[in-house]
C-alpha positions, -999 to +999 in steps of 0.1 A: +931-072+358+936-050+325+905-069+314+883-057+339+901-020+340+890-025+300+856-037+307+849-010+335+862+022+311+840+001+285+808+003+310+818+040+318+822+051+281+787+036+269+765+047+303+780+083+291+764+083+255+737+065+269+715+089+278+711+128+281+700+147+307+662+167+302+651+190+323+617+202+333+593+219+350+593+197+384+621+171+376+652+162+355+656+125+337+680+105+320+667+104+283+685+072+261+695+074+228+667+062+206+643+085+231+626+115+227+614+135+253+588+166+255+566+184+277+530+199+267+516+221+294+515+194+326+525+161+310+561+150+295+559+123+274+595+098+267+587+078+236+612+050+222+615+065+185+604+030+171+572+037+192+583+003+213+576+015+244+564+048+262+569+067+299+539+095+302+544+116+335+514+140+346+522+163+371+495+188+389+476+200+417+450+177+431+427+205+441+414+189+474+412+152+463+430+125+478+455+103+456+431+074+462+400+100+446+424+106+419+433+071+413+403+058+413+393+088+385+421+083+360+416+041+367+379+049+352+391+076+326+413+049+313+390+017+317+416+005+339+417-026+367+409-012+402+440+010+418+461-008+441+477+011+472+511+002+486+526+008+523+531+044+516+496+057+498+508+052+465+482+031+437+488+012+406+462-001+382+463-014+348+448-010+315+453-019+275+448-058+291+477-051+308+498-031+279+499+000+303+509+006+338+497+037+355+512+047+392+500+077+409+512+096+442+514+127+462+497+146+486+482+175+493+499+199+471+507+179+443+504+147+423+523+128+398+505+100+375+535+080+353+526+057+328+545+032+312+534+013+281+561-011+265+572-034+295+576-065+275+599-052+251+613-025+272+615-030+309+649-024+311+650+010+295+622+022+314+630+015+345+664+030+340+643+061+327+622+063+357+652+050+382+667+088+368+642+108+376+651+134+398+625+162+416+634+194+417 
């Protein structure tokens, strides 16, 4: 039992100085150590200081196109595979052979493109990263 207690404080201590909290414009995340975080105009950018791995979120107004228009635009802008839709009118494609992953929802009002470059070496982190994120 004081082994677990030990190993739970343990978990609590190092999740604490894991990561810091940023705030922005539309949304909040959970930055980690070893991250930096800005935000230029739309987009904020999460970059693993040993440029590793990368989260790039683009946030703005669709001005009367859909999310499948808009998908189907930044696929293109980035020579990317064909946007995928899910249950809930959200698309994924690909691009970099597969290096990048873009997702893109929204709806009328308002869109928001992530990408995340780094999976192999990095899934964990970003996913954590983007499991954080918190709208405003």
């Amino acid at each position: 039992m004081k082994r677990l207690f030990l190993f739970v404080i343990f978990l609590l201590i190092s999740s604490c100085s894991y990561a810091d909290i940023h705030d922005f414009r539309y949304f909040s995340l959970d930055v980690p150590d070893g991250w930096t975080a800005k935000e230029e105009g739309n987009v904020v950018t999460v970059a693993a200081d040993d440029k590793t791995g990368s989260l790039s979120i683009t946030t703005g107004n669709p001005e009367g196109r859909t999310i499948n228009d808009l998908a189907l635009s930044f696929s293109k802008e980035f020579n990317g595979t064909k946007p995928e839709s899910d249950d809930e009118g959200n698309y994924t494609f690909e691009f970099n052979n597969g290096v990048s992953q873009a997702s893109i929802t929204g709806d009328d009002d308002f869109f928001m493109l992530i990408i995340g470059t780094g999976f192999i070496n990095n899934a964990e982190t970003l996913g954590e990263i983007l499991s954080s994120l918190e709208m405003k």
